[in-house]
N, C-alpha and C positions, 0 to 999 in steps of 0.2 A: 385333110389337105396337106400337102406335101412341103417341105420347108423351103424348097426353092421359088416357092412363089413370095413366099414373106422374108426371105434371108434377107438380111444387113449387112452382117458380118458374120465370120466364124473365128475361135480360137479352141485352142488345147493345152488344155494341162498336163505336164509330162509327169513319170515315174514317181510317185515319194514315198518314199517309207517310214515307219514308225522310228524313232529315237533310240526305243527303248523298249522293252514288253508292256503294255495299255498305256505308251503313251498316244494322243490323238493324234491320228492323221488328219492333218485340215487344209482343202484347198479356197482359199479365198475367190471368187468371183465377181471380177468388177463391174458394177452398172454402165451400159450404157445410153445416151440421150435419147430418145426418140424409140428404143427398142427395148424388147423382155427376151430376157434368159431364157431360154432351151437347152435343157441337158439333153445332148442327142444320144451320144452312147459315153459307156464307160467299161474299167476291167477293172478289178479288185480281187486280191488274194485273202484266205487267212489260214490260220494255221489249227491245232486241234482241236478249239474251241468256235464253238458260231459267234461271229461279228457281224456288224449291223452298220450300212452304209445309210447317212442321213442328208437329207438334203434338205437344208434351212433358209428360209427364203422373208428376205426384210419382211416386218408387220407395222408398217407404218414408219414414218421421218416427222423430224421438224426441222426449223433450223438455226443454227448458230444467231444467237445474240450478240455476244462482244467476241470481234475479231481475238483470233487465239495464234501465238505467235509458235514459232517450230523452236520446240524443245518443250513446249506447255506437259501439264501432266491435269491440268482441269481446263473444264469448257463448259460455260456459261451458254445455257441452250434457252430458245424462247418456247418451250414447253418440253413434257413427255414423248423422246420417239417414239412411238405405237400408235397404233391403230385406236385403243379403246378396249379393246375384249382381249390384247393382250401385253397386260401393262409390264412396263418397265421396268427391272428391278438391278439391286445391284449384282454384278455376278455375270450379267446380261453378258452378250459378243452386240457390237456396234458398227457402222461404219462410216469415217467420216468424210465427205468430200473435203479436198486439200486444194490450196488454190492455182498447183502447177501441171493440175491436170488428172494425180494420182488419188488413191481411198485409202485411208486408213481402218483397218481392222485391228479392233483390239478388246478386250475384256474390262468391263467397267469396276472399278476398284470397290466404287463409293458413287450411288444415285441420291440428290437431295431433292422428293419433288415438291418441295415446297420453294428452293432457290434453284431450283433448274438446272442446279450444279453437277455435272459428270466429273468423275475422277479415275481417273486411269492411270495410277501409281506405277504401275509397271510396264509401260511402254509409250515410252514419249512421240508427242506429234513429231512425225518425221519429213512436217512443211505446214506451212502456216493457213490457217482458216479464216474469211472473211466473212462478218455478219453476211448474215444470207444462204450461207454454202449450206449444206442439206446434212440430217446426219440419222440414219438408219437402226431401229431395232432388230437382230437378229434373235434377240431371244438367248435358250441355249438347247443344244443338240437331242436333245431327252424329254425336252417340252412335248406332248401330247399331239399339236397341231402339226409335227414336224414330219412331212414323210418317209420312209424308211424303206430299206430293201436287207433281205436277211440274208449274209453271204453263205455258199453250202462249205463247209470244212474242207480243207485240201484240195480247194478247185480252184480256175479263174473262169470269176465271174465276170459273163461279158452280155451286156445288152446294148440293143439300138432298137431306134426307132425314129423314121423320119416324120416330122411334125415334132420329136420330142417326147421323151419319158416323164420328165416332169418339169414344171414351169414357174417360173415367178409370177407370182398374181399378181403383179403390175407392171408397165415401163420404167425404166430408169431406175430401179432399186438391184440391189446387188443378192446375194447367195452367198452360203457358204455349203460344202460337201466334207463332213466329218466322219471317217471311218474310225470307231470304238478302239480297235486292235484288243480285244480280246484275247486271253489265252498266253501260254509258256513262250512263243517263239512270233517274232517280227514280222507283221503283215505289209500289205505294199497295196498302194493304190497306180495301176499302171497307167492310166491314161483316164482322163475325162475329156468327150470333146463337147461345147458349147457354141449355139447356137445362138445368135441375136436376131429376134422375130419381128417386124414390125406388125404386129398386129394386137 
């Protein structure tokens, strides 16, 4: 079925490039209400070595316990984000709804599952979180469950597909798109475009 019968929305991630040689390319991908993620096409480069485009899709949420104010570096959650079969650890990418609309994506410092406590020492809420607000396991990029696409050396790799190449297994949960950057010289993700389905 064709994505113009299910479209919501669309948007596009522009150009990024690595940092640095193997540092991650990472595009964040926000949830939204009522619809699921469609990566419909994308273009990725690399350079001598094969890199590997991953596409990480939340495994479950809970949600915020005590209101968490903007600058916080912990957040008291009323369980394990995940699913179950793919538990939580620290180290994990997370992501948190914020209460002026935006998600925080960040890397968990420090998981306590016994006090629920997240810690995310190295990148502070950049807006405050109300009990309630939802907050996303992503896992991380190498995780086994994660689908993946292998880039060919010194090409741009370009696919589409209407309906979607790969998809969030739920509504309202967010994605991330990590490209490795393998190899001596600077790869480049040129575009992702994303699709929001209601179905």
């Amino acid at each position: 079925m064709g994505a113009n019968v299910l479209l919501v929305s669309s948007t596009q991630k522009g150009y990024l490039a690595g940092t640095a040689t193997a540092a991650l390319i990472v595009h964040n991908i926000n949830p939204r209400s009522g619809a699921r993620i469609s990566i419909r096409a994308f273009q990725a480069t690399c350079s001598e070595s094969v890199s590997t485009l991953y596409f990480q899709p939340a495994w479950g949420y809970t949600t915020v316990a005590t209101t968490a104010a903007s600058g916080a570096t912990s957040i008291t959650l009323s369980g394990a984000p995940d699913d179950g079969a793919h538990a939580f650890a620290s180290g994990d990418q997370f992501c948190l709804q914020l209460n002026d609309g935006t998600f925080h994506f960040a890397s968990a410092t420090n998981w306590n599952a016994t006090t629920n406590v997240l810690v995310c020492s190295s990148l502070a809420l950049t807006g405050s979180a109300t009990a309630g607000n939802r907050c996303w396991s992503l896992g991380i990029y190498t995780d086994a469950h994660v689908a993946r696409y292998r880039l060919t050396v010194s090409t741009a790799n370009t696919k589409e597909l209407d309906g979607g190449i790969i998809k969030a297994p739920t509504k309202f949960s967010p994605m991330m798109v990590t490209h490795d950057n393998v190899g001596s010289q600077v790869s480049a993700v040129q575009y992702i475009t994303v699709d929001y389905l209601a179905d």
